[in-house]
C-alpha positions as a LaTeX table, in Angstrom:
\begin{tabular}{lrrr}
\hline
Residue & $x$ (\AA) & $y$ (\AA) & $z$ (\AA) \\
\hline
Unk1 & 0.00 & 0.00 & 0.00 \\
Unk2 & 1.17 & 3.36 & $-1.00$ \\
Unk3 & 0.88 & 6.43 & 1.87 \\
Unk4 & 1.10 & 9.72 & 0.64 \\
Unk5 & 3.09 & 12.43 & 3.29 \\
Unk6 & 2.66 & 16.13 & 3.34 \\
Unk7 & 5.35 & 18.38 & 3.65 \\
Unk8 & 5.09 & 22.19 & 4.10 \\
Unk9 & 7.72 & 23.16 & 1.89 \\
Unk10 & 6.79 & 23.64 & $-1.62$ \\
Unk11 & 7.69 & 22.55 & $-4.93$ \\
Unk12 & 7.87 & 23.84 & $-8.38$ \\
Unk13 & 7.47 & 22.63 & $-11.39$ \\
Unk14 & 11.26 & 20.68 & $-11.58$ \\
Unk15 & 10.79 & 19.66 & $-8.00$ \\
Unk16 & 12.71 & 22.35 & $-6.47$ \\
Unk17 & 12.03 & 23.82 & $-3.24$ \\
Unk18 & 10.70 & 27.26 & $-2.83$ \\
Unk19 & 10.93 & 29.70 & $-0.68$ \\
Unk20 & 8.92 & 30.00 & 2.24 \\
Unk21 & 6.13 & 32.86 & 1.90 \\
Unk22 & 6.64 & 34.18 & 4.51 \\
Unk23 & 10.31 & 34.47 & 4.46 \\
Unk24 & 10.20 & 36.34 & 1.37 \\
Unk25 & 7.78 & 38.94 & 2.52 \\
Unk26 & 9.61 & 39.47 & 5.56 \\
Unk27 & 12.77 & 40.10 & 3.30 \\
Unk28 & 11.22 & 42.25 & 1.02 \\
Unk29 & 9.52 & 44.32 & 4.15 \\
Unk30 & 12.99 & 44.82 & 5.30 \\
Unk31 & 14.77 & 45.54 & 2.45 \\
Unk32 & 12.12 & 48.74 & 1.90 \\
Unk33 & 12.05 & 49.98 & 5.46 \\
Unk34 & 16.01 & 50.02 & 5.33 \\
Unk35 & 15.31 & 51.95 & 1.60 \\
Unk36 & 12.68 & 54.44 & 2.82 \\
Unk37 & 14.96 & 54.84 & 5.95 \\
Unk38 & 18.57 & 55.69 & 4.15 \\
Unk39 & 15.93 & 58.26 & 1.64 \\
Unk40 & 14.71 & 59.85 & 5.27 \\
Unk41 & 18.05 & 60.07 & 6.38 \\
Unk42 & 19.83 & 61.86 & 3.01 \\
Unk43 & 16.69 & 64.21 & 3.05 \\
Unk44 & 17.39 & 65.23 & 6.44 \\
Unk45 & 21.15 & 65.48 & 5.42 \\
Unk46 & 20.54 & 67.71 & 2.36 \\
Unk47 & 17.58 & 69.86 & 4.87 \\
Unk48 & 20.18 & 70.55 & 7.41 \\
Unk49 & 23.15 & 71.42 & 4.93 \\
Unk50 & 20.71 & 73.61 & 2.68 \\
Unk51 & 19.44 & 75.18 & 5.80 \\
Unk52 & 20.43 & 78.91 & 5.36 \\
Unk53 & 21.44 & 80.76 & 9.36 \\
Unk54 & 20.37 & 83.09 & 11.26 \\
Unk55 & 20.71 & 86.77 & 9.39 \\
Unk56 & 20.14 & 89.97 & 11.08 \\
Unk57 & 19.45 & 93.12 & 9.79 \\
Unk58 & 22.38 & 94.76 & 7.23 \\
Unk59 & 24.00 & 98.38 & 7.89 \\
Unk60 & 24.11 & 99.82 & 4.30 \\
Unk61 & 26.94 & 101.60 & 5.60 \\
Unk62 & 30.40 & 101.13 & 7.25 \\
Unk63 & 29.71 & 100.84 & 10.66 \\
Unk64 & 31.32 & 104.09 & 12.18 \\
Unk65 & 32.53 & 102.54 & 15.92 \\
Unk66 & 34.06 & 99.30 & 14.09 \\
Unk67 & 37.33 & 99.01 & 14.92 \\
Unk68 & 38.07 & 96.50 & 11.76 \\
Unk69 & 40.45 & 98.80 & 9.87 \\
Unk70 & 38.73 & 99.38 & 6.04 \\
Unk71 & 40.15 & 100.52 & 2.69 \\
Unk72 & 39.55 & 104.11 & 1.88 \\
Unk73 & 40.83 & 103.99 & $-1.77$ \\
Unk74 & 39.32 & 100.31 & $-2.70$ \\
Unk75 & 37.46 & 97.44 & $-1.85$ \\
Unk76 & 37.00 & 95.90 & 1.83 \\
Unk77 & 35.71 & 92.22 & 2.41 \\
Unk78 & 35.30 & 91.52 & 5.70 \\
Unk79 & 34.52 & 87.08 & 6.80 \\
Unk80 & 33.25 & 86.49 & 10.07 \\
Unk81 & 34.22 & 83.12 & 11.66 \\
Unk82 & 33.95 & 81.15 & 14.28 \\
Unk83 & 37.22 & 79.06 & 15.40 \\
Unk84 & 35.51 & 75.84 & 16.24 \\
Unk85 & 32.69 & 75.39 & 12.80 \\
Unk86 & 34.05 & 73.05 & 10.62 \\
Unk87 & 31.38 & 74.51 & 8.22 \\
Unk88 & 34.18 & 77.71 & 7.61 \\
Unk89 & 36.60 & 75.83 & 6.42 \\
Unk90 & 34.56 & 75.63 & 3.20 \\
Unk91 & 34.19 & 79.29 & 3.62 \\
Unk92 & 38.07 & 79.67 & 3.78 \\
Unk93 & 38.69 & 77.85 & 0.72 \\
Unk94 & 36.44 & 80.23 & $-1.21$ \\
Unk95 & 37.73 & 83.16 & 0.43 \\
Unk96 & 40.96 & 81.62 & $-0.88$ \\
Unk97 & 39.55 & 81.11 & $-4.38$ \\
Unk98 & 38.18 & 84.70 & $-4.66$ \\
Unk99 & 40.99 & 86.64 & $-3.74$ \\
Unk100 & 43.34 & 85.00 & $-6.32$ \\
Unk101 & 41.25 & 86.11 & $-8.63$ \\
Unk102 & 40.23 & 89.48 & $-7.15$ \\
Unk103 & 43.96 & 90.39 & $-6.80$ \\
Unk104 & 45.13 & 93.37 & $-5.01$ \\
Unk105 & 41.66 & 95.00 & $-5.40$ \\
Unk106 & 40.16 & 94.10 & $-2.15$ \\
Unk107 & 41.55 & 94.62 & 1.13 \\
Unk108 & 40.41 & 91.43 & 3.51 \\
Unk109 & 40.05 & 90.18 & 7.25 \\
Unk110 & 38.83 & 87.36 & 8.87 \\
Unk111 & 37.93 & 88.08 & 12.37 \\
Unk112 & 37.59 & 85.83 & 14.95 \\
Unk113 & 34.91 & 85.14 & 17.87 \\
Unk114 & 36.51 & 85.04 & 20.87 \\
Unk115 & 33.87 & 85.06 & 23.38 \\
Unk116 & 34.10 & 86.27 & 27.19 \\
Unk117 & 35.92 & 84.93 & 29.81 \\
Unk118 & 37.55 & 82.75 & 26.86 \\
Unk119 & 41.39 & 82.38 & 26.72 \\
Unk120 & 42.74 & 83.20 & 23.72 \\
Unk121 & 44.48 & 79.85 & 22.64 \\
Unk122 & 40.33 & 78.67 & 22.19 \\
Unk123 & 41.00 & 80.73 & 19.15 \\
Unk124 & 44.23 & 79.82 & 17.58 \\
Unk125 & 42.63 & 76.36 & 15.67 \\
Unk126 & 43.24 & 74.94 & 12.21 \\
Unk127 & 40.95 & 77.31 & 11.24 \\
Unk128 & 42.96 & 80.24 & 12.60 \\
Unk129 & 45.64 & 79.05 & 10.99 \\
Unk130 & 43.82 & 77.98 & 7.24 \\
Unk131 & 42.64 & 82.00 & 7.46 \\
Unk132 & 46.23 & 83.26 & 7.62 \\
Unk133 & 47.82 & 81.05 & 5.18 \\
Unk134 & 45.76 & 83.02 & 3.01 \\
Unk135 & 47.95 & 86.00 & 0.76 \\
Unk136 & 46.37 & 89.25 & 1.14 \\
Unk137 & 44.30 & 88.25 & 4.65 \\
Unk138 & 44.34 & 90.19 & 7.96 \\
Unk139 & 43.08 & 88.05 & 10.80 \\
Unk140 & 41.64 & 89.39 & 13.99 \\
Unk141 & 40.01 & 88.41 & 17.03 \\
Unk142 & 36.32 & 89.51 & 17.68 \\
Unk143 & 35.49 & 89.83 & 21.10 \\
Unk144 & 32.13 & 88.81 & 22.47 \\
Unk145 & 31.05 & 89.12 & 18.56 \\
Unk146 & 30.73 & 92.63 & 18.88 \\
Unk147 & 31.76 & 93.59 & 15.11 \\
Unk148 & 29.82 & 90.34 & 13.87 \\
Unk149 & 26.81 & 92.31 & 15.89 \\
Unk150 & 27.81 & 95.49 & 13.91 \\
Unk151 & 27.72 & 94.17 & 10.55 \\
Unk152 & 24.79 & 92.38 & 10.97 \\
Unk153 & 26.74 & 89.02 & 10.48 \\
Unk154 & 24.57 & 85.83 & 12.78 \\
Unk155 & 26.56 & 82.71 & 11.68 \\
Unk156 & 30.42 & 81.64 & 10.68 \\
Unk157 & 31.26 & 82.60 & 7.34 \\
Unk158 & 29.45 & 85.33 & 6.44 \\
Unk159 & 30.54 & 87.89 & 4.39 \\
Unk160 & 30.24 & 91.22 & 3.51 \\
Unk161 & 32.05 & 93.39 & 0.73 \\
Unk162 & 32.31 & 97.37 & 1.15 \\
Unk163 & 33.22 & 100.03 & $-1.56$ \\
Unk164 & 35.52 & 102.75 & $-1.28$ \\
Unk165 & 32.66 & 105.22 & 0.26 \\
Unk166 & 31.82 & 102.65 & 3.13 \\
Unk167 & 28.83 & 101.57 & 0.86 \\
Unk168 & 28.00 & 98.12 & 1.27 \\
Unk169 & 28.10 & 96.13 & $-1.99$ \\
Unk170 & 27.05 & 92.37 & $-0.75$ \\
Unk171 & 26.46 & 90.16 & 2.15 \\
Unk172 & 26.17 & 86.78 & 2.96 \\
Unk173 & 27.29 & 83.43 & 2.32 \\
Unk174 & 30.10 & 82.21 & $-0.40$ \\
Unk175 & 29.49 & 78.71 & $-0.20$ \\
Unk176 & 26.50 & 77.00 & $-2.35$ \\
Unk177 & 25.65 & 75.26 & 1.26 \\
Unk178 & 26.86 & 74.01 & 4.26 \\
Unk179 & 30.13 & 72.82 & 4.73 \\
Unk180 & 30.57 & 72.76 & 0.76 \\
Unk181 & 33.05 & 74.49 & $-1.98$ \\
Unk182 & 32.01 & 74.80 & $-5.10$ \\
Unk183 & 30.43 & 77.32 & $-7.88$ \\
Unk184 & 28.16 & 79.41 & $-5.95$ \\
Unk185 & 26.36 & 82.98 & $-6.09$ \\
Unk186 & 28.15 & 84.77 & $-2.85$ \\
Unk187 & 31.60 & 84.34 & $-4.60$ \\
Unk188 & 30.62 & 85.39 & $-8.19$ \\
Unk189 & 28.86 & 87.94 & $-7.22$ \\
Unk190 & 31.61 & 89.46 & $-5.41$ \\
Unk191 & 33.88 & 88.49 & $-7.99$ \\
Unk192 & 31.70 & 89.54 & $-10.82$ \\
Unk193 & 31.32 & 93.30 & $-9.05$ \\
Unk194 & 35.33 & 93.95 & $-8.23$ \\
Unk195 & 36.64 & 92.81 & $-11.56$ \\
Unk196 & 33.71 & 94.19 & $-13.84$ \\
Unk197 & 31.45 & 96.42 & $-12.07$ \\
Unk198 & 28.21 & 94.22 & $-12.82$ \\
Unk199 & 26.43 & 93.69 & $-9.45$ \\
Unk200 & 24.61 & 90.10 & $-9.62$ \\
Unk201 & 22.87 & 90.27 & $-6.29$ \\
Unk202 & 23.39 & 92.18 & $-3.21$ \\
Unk203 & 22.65 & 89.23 & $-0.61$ \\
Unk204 & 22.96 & 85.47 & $-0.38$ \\
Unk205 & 22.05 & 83.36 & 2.61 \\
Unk206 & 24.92 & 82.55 & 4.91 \\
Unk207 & 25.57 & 78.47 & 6.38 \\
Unk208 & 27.58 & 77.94 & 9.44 \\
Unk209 & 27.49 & 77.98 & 13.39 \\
Unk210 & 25.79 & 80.69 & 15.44 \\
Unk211 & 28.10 & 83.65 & 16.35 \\
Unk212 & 26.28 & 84.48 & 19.51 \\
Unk213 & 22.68 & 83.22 & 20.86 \\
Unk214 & 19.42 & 84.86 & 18.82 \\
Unk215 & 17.83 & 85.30 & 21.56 \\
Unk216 & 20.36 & 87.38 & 23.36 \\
Unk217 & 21.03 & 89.64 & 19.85 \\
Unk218 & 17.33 & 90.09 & 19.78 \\
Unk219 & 17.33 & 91.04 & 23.60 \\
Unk220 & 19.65 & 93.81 & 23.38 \\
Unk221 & 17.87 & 95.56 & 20.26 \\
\hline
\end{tabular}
C-alpha cells in the first residue's frame, strides 16, 4: 500500500524547493524599510546642509565705531568666523579662491569670535591658521562678537564686501551650502562686481554655526 506524506515546503514545477512565503515577505519588508529609511536620512542630510542661518538686519553703511580697519581707496571684504565650525573651512577655501582672482583689489580680514571669559588659545585652531595662510588676509580676534553684531553678520562665514565710500556692496554666504566648496552665487557675485562692475545680487544666505545666541542679539535691540 502506497501512503502519501505532506510536507510544508513547496515545490515547483522541476521539483525544487521554494521559498517559504513568509520568508520572502519578511525580506522584502525589510529591504524597503532600510530603503525608505537611508531616503529619510539623506533628506534630512541635504535639509540641514541647505538650511540657510540666522541673518540679522544689514548696515548699508560702514559701521562708524568698528574698529576693523577698512580701505579708503578700494574694496573691503570683511569674513566672520567662528574658530571651532568646521562649516568655515569651506568658507576659507572660497575666500581663498576669490581673492586670487580678485587680486590686489580688495583689502580682507577674517575676524575671529573670541567670546568672554575665553582664553585666547580657544581661538588659535586649524581654522585660525587655514585663514592666515591666506595671501592678502588680515586676521583678527572679535570679542564677544561685537563687530559680527555690527555688521549684521549671525553665523560663521558670512561675508560682507564694502566700496571705497563705506557703501555696502554684498552680504552673505560664499558657499552654495553648508560645509561645501564649489560654484556658488556669494563668490561670483563678489567676484563679478570687483573685476567688472556688474552687481549680480546684493545678498545670499549665509551656512555655518551661530556667532552668539538669537535670543540674546534680539534682547539687546
Amino acid at each position: 500500500m502506497l501512503h502519501h506524506t505532506t510536507s510544508n515546503s513547496h515545490t515547483d514545477h522541476a521539483g525544487r524547493p521554494q521559498a517559504c512565503g513568509r520568508r520572502g515577505f519578511g525580506l522584502r519588508a525589510l529591504v524597503t524599510f532600510w530603503t525608505l529609511a537611508v531616503v529619510a536620512g539623506m533628506a534630512c542630510l541635504w535639509d540641514y546642509e541647505s538650511a540657510p542661518g540666522y541673518t540679522p538686519p544689514q548696515p548699508d553703511k560702514w559701521p562708524t565705531s568698528s574698529k576693523i580697519e577698512r580701505n579708503p581707496a578700494g574694496f573691503t571684504l570683511v569674513m566672520f568666523a567662528h574658530p571651532h565650525c568646521p562649516c568655515t573651512r569651506a568658507s576659507l577655501g572660497e575666500l581663498h579662491r576669490l581673492l586670487s582672482r580678485t587680486g590686489s583689489n580688495v583689502h580682507a580680514t577674517v575676524t575671529f569670535l573670541k567670546p568672554v571669559g575665553v582664553d585666547v588659545s580657544w581661538c588659535m585652531t586649524d581654522l585660525w591658521q587655514k585663514a592666515k595662510d591666506i595671501p592678502q588676509v588680515r586676521v583678527t580676534l572679535d570679542p564677544d562678537a561685537r563687530e559680527a553684531r555690527l555688521f549684521g553678520a549671525g553665523v560663521s562665514g558670512h561675508t560682507a564686501l564694502f566700496d571705497s565710500s563705506g557703501n555696502r556692496v554684498f552680504s552673505g554666504g560664499i558657499t552654495p551650502s553648508r560645509g561645501h566648496e564649489g560654484n556658488n552665487n556669494g563668490r561670483n557675485t563678489i567676484e563679478r562686481y570687483v573685476l567688472q562692475g556688474e552687481l549680480l545680487r546684493s545678498t545670499t544666505c549665509a551656512y555655518g554655526c551661530p556667532l552668539y545666541p538669537v535670543a540674546t542679539d534680539l534682547e539687546q535691540k
